[in-house]
C-alpha positions as CSV (number, residue, x, y, z in Angstrom):
1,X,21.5,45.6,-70.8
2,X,18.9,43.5,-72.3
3,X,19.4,40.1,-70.1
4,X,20.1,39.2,-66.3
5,X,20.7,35.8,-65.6
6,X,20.4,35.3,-61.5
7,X,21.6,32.1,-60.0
8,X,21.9,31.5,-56.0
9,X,24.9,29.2,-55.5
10,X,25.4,27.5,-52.0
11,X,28.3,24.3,-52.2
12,X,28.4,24.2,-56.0
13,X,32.3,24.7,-56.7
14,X,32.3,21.5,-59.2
15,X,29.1,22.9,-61.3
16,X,30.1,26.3,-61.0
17,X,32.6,26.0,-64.3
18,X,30.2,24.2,-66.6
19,X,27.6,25.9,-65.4
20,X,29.2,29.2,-66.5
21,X,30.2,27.6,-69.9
22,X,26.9,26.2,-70.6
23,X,25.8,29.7,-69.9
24,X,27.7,31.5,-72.4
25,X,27.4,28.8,-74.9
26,X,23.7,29.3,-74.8
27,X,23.8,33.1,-74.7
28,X,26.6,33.9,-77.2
29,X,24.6,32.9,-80.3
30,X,21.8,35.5,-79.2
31,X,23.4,38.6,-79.5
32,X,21.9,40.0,-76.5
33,X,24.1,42.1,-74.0
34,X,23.7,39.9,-71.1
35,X,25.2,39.9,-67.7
36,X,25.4,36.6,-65.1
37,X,25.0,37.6,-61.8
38,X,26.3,34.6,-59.4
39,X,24.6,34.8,-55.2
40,X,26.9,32.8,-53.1
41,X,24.4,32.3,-49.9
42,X,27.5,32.0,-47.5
43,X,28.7,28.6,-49.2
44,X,31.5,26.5,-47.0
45,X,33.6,24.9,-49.8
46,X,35.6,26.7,-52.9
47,X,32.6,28.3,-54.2
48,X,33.6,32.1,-53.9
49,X,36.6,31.1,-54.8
50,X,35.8,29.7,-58.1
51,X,33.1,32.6,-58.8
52,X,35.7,35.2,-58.0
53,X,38.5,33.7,-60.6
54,X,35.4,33.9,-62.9
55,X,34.5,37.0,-62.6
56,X,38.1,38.4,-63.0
57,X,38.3,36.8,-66.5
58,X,34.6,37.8,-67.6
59,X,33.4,41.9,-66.6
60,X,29.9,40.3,-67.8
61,X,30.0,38.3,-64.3
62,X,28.9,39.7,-61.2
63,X,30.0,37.9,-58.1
64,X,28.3,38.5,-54.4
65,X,29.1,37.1,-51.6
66,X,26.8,36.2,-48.5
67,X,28.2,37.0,-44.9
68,X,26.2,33.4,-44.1
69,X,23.8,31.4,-45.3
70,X,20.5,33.7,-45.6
71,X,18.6,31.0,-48.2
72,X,17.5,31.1,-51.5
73,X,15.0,33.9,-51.4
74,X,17.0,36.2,-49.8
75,X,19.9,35.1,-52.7
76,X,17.5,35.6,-55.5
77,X,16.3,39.0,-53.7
78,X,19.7,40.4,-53.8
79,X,20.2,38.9,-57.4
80,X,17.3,40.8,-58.4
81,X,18.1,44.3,-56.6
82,X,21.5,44.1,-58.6
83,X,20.0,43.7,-62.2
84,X,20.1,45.5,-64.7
85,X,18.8,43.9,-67.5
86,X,15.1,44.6,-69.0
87,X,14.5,40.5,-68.8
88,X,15.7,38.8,-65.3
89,X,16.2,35.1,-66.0
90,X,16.4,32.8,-63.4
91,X,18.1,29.1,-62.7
92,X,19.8,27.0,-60.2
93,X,23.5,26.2,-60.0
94,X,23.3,22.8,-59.7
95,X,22.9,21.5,-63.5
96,X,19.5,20.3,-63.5
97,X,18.2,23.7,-65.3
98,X,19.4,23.5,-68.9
99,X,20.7,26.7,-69.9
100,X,19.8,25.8,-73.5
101,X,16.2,26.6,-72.9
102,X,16.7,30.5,-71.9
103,X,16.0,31.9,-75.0
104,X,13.0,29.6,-75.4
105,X,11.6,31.3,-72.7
106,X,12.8,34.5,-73.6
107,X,10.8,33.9,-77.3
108,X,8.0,33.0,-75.0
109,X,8.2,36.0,-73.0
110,X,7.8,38.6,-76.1
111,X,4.7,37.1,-77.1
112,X,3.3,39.7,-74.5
113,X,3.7,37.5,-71.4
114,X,5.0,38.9,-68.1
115,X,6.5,36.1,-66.6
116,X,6.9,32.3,-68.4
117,X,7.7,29.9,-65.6
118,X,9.7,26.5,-66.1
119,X,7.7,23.3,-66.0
120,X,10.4,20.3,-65.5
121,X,7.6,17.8,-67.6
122,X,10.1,14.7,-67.4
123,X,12.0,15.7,-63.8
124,X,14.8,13.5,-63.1
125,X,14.5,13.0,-59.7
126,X,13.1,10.2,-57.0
127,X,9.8,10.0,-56.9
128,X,8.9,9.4,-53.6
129,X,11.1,12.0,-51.7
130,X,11.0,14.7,-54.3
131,X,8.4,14.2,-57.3
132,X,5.4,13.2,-54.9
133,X,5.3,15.9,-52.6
134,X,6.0,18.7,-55.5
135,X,3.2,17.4,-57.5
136,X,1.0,17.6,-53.9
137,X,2.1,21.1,-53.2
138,X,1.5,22.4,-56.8
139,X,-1.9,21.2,-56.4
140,X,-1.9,22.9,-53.3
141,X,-0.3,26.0,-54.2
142,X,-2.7,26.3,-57.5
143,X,-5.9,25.6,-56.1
144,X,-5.2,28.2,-52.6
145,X,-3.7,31.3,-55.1
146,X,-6.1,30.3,-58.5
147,X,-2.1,30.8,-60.8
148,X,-2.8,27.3,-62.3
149,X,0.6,26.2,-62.7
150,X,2.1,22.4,-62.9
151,X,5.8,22.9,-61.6
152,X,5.9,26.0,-59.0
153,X,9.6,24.7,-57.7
154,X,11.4,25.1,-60.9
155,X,13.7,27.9,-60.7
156,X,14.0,28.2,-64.4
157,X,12.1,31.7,-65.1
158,X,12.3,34.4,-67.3
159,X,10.0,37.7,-66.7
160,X,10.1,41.6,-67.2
161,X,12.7,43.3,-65.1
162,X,9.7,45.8,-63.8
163,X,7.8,42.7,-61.7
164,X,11.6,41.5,-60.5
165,X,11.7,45.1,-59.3
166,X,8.3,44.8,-57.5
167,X,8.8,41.4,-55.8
168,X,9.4,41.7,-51.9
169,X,10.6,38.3,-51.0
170,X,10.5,36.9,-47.5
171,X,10.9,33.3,-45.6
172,X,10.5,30.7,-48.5
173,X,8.3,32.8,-50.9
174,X,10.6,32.5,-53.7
175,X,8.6,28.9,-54.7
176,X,5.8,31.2,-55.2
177,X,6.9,33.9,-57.0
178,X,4.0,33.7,-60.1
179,X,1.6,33.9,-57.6
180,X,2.9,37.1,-56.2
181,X,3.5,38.4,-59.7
182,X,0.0,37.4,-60.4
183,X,-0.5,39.8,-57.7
184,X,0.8,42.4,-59.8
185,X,-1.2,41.9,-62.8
186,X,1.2,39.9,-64.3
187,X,0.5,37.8,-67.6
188,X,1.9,34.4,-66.9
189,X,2.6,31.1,-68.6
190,X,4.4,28.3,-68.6
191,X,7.1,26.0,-70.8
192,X,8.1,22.4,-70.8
193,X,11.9,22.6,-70.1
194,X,14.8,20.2,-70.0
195,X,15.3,18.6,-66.7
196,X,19.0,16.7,-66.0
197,X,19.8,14.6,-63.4
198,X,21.9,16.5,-60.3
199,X,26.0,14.7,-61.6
200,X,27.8,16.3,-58.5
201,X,26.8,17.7,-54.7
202,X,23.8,17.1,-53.0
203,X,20.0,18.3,-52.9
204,X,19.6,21.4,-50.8
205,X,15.9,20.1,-50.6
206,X,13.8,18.0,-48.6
207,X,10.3,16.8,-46.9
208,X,11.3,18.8,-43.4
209,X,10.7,22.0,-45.7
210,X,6.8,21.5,-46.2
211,X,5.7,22.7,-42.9
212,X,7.5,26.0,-43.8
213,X,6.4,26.1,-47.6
214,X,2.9,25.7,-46.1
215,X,3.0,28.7,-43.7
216,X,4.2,31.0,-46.4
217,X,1.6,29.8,-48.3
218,X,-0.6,31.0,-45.8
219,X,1.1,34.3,-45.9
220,X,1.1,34.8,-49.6
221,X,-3.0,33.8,-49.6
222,X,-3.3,36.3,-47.0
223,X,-1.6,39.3,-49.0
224,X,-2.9,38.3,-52.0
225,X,-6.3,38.3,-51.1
226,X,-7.0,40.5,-48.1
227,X,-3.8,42.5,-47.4
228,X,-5.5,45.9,-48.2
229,X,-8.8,45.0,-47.0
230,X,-7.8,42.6,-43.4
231,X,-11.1,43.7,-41.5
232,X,-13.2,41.1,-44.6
233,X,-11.1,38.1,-43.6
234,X,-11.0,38.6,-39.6
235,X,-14.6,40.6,-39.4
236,X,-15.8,37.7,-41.1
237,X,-14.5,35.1,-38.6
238,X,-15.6,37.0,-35.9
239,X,-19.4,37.5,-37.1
240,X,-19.4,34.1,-37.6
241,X,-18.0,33.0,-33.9
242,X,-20.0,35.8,-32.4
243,X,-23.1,34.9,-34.5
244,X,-22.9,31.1,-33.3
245,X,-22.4,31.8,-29.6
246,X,-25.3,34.7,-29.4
247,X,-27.3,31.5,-31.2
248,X,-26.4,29.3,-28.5
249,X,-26.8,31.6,-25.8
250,X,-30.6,33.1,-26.8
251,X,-31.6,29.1,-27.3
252,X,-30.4,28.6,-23.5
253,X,-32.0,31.6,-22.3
254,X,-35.5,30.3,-24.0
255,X,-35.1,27.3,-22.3
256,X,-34.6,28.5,-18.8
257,X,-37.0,31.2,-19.0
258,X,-40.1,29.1,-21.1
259,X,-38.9,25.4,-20.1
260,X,-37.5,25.9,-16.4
261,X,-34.3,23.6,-17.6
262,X,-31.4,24.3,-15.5
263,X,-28.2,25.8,-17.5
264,X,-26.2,24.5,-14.4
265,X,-23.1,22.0,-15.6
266,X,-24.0,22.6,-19.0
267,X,-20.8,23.1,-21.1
268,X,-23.2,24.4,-24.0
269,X,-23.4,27.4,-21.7
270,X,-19.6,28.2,-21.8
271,X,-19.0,27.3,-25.8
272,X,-21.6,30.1,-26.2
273,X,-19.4,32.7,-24.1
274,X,-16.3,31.4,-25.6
275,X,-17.1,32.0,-28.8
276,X,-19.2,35.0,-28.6
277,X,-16.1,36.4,-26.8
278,X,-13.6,34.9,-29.4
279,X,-15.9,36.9,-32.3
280,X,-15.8,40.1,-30.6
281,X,-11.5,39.4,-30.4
282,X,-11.5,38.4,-34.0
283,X,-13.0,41.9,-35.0
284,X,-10.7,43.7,-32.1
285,X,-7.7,42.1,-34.5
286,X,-9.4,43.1,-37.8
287,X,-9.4,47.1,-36.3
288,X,-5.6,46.5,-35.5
289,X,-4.7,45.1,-38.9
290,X,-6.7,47.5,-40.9
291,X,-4.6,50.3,-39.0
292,X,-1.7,48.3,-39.6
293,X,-2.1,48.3,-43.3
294,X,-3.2,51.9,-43.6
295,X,0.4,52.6,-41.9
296,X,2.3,50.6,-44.1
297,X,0.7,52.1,-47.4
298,X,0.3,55.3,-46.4
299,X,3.9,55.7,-45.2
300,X,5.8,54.3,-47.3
301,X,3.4,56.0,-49.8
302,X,2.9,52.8,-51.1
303,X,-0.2,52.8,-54.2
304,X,-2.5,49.6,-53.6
305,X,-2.6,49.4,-57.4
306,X,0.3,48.1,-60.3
307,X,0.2,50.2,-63.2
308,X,1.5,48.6,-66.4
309,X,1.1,51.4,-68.8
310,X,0.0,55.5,-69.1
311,X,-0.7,56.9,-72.2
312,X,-1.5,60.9,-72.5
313,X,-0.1,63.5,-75.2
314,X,2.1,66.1,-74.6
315,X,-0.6,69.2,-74.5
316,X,-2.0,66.8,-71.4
317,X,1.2,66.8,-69.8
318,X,1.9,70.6,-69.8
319,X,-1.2,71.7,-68.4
């Protein structure tokens, strides 16, 4: 199998039969074997039952079915555990991706890239409600994980089947899959794509999701940056509380025993045991999660390291 195409599909039954025409229209001229893999997330209306008459007609199609409504990362999760293709493409199922610009990426892709993410330059969408707040959380997202990207909410991507089979996706992480693929030493890029206006359905989107995007975001930073090494980020925070407080508490104690002031009713007095006490908790919690992440390599056997490549001839082998 040379090509996966994943697409999550919740409440899509008028999109689902051009979007599966577009998609073979755009593949057929490739000559790639290729397989479509439709996630219905526990849609309501005649979805599955579109998907299944599909799938019936076309052996290239796989179909699954959600017991409920689990979300997009969890849909793109399973899409990804069912591929078989050496390149995972994927694309929403509401229209707005153009399927037209798969092998573009694809191209892209074999020029030794990893991953080539979507970038929607003209996006056909209100600004205030849904072009605004993308453009603020791509700044966001760019500046906390250092993948410079312009369009991180585009679902349009192609990469290598071996990071789709290294991607452990939870909450709403699926926005930031290049940074967790960065992660992974992946080469990344990016490719202005065609963006259509949504013709049937509704957004699945909205503001109420930032709070949510945020806190993954935090997550993601975290793992990223200090997941093997936990003790650095909250060892850190406590030497700096502890450090502060022990300040405060040795100027206090220079002033009653040189100067005779009084440390009676002086709140000063109980920031300084607050945070000294807070530092020492902070480097209590560092202990814990170092343990904790010890555990979770160790018994999962579980390398902290990617490897892309090994090279070694067959006499090294043997012996």
């Amino acid at each position: 199998m040379d090509v996966s195409v994943v697409l999550p599909v919740y409440n899509e039954e008028e999109n689902i039969p051009i979007l599966y025409r577009e998609l073979c229209e755009a593949l057929a001229p490739t000559k790639w074997a290729y397989e479509i893999i439709f996630v219905d997330d526990g849609s309501s209306d005649r979805s599955w039952e579109i998907l299944s008459g599909i799938q019936y007609q076309d052996d290239r199609v796989v179909a699954i079915r959600f017991r409920r409504n689990f979300g997009q990362t969890a849909a793109l999760s399973a899409g990804f555990d069912h591929a078989s293709g050496d390149v995972v493409v994927t694309l929403d199922a509401d229209l707005q991706n153009d399927p037209k610009d798969i092998p573009l990426l694809v191209a892209k892709l074999q020029e030794g890239y990893d991953l080539v993410n979507g970038w929607r330059y003209e996006r056909k969408d209100p600004f205030l409600s849904r072009k605004l707040p993308s453009r603020i959380a791509n700044w966001i997202i760019s500046t906390t994980t250092h993948v410079k990207l312009h369009d991180y909410g585009c679902t349009l991507k192609v990469f290598r089947k071996e990071i789709a089979a290294n991607l452990r996706l939870y909450g709403e992480m699926h926005r930031f899959i290049p940074a967790i693929a960065s992660g992974l030493g992946a080469a990344i890029t990016e490719v202005r794509v065609n963006h259509r206006e949504r013709k049937f359905g509704k957004s699945k989107y909205g503001i109420s999701r930032t709070i949510r995007v945020v806190l993954d975001l935090i997550t993601v930073k975290f793992f990223l940056s200090y997941s093997t090494r936990p003790i650095q980020i909250f060892g850190l925070l406590g030497v700096v509380s502890g450090g502060l407080g022990f300040l405060m508490a040795l100027w206090m104690t220079i002033q009653r025993q040189f100067y005779g002031m009084s440390l009676a009713n002086r709140p000063l007095l109980l920031l300084a045991i607050l945070l000294m006490f807070t530092g020492l908790q902070f480097v209590s919690l560092g202990l814990i999660a170092e343990l904790q992440s010890r555990t979770y390599h160790e018994s999962q056997n579980k390398p902290i390291y990617v490897i892309r490549k090994t090279l070694q001839t067959e006499n090294h082998q043997r012996q």
